[in-house]
Every structure is written in structure tokens, then in C-alpha cells.
C-alpha positions as CSV (number, residue, x, y, z in Angstrom):
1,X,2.4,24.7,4.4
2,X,3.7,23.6,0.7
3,X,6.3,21.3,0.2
4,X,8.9,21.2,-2.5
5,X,10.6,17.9,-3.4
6,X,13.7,17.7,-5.1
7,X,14.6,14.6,-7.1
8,X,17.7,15.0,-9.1
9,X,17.9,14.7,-12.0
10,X,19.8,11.2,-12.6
11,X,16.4,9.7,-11.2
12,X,14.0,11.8,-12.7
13,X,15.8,10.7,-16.6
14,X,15.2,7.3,-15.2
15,X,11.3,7.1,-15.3
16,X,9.9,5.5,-18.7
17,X,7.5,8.5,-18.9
18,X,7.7,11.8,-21.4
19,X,9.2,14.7,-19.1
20,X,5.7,16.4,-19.4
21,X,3.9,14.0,-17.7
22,X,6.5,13.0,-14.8
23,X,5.0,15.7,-12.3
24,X,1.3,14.9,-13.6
25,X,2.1,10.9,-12.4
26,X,4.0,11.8,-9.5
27,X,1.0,13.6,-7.8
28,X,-0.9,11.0,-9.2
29,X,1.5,7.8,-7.7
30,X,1.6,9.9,-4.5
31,X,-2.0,10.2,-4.2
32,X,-2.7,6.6,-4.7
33,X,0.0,5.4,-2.2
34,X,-1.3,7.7,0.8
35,X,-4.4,7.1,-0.3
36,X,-4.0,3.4,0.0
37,X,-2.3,3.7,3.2
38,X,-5.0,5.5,5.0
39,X,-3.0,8.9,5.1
40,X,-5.7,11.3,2.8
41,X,-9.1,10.9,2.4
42,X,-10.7,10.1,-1.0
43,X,-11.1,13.6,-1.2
44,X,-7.9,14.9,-0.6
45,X,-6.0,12.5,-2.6
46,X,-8.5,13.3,-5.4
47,X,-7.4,16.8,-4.9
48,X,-3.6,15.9,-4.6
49,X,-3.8,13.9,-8.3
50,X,-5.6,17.0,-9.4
51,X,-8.4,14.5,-10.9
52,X,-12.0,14.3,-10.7
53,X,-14.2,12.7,-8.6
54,X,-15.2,9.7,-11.0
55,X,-11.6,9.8,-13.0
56,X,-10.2,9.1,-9.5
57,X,-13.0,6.3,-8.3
58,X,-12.0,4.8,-11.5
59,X,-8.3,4.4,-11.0
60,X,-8.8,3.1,-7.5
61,X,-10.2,0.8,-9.9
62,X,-8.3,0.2,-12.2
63,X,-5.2,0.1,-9.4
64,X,-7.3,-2.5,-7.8
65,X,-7.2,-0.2,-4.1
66,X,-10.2,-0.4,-2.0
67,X,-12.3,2.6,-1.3
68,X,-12.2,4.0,2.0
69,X,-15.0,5.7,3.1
70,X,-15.7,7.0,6.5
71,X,-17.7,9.5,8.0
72,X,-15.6,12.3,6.7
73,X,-15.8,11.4,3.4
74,X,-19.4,10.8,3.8
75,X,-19.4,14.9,5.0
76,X,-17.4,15.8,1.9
77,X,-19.8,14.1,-0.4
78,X,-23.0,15.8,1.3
79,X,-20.9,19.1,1.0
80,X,-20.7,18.5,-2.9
81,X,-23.9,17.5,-2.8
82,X,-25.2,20.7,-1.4
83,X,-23.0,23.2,-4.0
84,X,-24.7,20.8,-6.7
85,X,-28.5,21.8,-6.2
């Protein structure tokens, strides 16, 4: 399943952001926030703010939100692991 949002446009000219970078931050924001809430695994909001492992470790960070990590994310880190050597 993919999902569309629509978010007219009155609101979209309202975020203090240059137009190229409002769907970049808005995966981003999203990511965070479900993320946060226990809804995605590091991994799949990682995915969803279309960042890197360490870029996205960082801004938990830097966003001051707690990692997560459970035996899932445990398997998807052995999984990268694996690919790696």
C-alpha cells in the first residue's frame, strides 16, 4: 500500500522552509514523530526519512528522542551486519 497526502496549498506556503525541502522535512518530521511514538522501528523510520543509519542516530540526537531498540531492531542490525562482510 502507498499513501498520498494532500495538504493544500494555503498550509503548505505557511511552513518557513524553501518549497524544495518541504517534502524532504515532512518525511523527515513524520519519521521522528512515529518514531518517537513507538509506531516504526529505528529501521523503518530511518527508511521513511530516507536517511542513513548514523545521519538518523544523530538526529534522534540532536531531537533529544530516545533510542528504541528491541529485538527486532537487534535482527535488522545483524541483517546489515551480514550484507556488510
Amino acid at each position: 500500500m502507498q499513501i498520498t497526502m494532500n495538504i493544500p496549498d494555503s498550509l503548505v506556503q505557511t511552513i518557513k522552509l524553501p518549497e524544495e525541502e518541504i517534502a524532504v522535512r515532512l518525511h523527515i518530521e513524520l519519521a521522528l514523530r512515529l518514531y518517537r511514538k513507538k509506531l516504526l522501528n529505528f529501521g523503518k523510520a530511518r527508511a521513511l526519512a530516507n536517511m542513513t543509519y548514523w545521519d538518523f542516530y544523530e538526529l534522534l540526537g540532536k531531537e533529544g528522542i530516545e533510542r528504541n531498540y528491541n529485538a527486532s531492531d537487534l535482527n535488522d542490525d545483524l541483517k546489515t551486519l551480514e550484507q556488510m562482510f
